[in-house]
Structures are given as structure tokens and as C-alpha cells.
N, C-alpha and C positions, 0 to 999 in steps of 0.2 A: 854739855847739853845733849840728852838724847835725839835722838832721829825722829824719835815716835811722841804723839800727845799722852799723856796720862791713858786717855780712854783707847790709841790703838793700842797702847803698851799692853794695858789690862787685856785686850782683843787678842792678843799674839800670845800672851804668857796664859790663857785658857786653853787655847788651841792646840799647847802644848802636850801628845801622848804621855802617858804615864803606861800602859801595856802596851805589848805587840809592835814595838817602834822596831825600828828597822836593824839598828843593832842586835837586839834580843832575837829577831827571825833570824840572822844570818847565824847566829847561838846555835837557836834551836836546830836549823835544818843542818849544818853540821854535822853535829851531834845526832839528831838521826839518822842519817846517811850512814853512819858510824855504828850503829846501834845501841848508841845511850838510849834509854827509857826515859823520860822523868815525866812530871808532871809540873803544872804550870801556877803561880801566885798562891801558894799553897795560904790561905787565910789562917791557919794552926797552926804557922810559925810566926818570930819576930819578921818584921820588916817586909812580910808575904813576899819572900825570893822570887824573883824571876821564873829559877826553876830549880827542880828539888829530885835528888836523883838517888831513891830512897834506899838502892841496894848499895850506893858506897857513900853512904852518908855524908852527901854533898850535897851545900846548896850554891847555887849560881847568881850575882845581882850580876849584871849587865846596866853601868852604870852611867848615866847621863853628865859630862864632865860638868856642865854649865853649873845643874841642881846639885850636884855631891863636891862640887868644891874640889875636881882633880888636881891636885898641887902642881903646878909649873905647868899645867896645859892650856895656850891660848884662850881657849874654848870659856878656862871659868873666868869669864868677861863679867863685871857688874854693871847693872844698868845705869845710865847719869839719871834718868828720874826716879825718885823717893829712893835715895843711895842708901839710908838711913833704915829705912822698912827692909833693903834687898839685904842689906849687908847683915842683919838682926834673921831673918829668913833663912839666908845661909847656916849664921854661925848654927841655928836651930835642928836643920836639915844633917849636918854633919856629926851631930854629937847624937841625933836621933838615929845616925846609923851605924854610929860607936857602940851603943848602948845596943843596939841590934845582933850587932856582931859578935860582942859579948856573951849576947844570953845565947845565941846561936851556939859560939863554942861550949860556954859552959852546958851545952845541952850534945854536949859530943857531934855538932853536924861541923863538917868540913866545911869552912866559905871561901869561897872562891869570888873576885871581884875583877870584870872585865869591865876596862871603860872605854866608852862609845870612840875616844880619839884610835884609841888601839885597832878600830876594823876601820878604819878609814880607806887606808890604803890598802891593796890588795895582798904585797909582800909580809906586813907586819900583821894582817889578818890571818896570814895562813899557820905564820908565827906562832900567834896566842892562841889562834884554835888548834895544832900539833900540840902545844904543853897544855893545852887546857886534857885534853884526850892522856895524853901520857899521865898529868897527874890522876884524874877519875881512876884509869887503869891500874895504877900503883894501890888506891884505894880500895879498887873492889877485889 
């Protein structure tokens, strides 16, 4: 049984950012401290990236474990009410950004996929932002 009724559930999962969430800022300011350039939800690609780093042809998703289905990560918890709509929503959500990442490579842009469990902590943050940086560099 959920915690929540139908109508907070729907109240809570609205409320939810889709830009600018807190993982993607801690991306971005990184990376410009750094002197990555990019630009942000580029609408003229697939899956509108995060962020899109047009000299070494990278794009960046900063991924939500819960909505992208992180394999073996707490986080992607399914809800107890309408299990049946969530679990249908997922498989949906995942293969939409299969099919994303696809046309991304076959369009030569490098994708790069950070998920939100990875900056949690501040050791394993510094982590994936070091190789996030190393690999752009290798690229450009």
C-alpha cells in the first residue's frame, strides 16, 4: 500500500522538476568553473539533453534514477498505487531514451549519462565530475 492517496500521489509526481533540478546545477556549475561552454535542453536534438557541449561533441543527460529506471539503484522504487500504469510508464520512459541515445550516436554526438544517485555524496560527486571533465577533454 502506498503512503500517499491517488490524488497526493498525482500532487507529488506533478511537482516533480523535469529542468534545472539540483543534480543538473551541480553538472552545470562544475563544468563552468571548469570552462565547459555548453548550452542547455537543446530542443534540435533527441531527448532535448541536459546539456550539449557543441565543440566536443557531447551531450550530457543528468539522469533522475527514480524516472529512468537506474538499474540496482534504491532510488528506482515503484509506487504501490496504480503499480500497473507506473510500471507501463517506466518500461515507456526507458526505451524512449534507448531510442534517444541511439539517434544521438548515430548523429556522431558523444552521450554521456550521469545519474542523480552518483552526486549524492560528496566523494563519489567529485568522482564523476573528474571523469566527466577528463572524458570532454579527451574529446575536444
Amino acid at each position: 500500500m502506498d503512503v500517499f492517496s491517488e490524488e497526493q500521489r498525482s500532487y507529488v509526481m506533478r511537482s516533480v522538476r523535469s529542468k534545472d533540478t539540483k543534480p543538473e546545477r551541480i553538472v552545470r556549475s562544475f563544468l563552468h568553473r571548469n570552462g565547459f561552454r555548453f548550452r542547455l535542453h537543446a530542443k534540435n536534438l533527441p531527448g532535448k539533453p541536459d546539456l550539449v557541449l557543441p565543440r566536443y561533441r557531447a551531450v550530457v543527460f543528468v539522469n533522475g534514477c527514480f524516472w529512468h529506471r537506474h538499474k540496482g539503484c534504491k532510488r528506482a522504487t515503484t509506487p504501490k498505487t496504480r503499480e500497473k500504469f507506473w510500471a507501463e510508464k517506466f518500461k515507456k520512459n526507458v526505451a524512449r531514451d534507448k531510442r534517444n541515445y541511439r539517434e544521438l550516436r548515430e548523429m556522431r554526438w558523444e552521450t554521456i549519462i550521469i545519474w542523480e544517485c552518483e552526486l549524492r555524496n560528496l566523494d563519489a560527486q567529485a568522482k564523476v565530475l573528474r571523469a566527466l571533465a577528463s572524458r570532454l577533454a579527451r574529446s575536444g
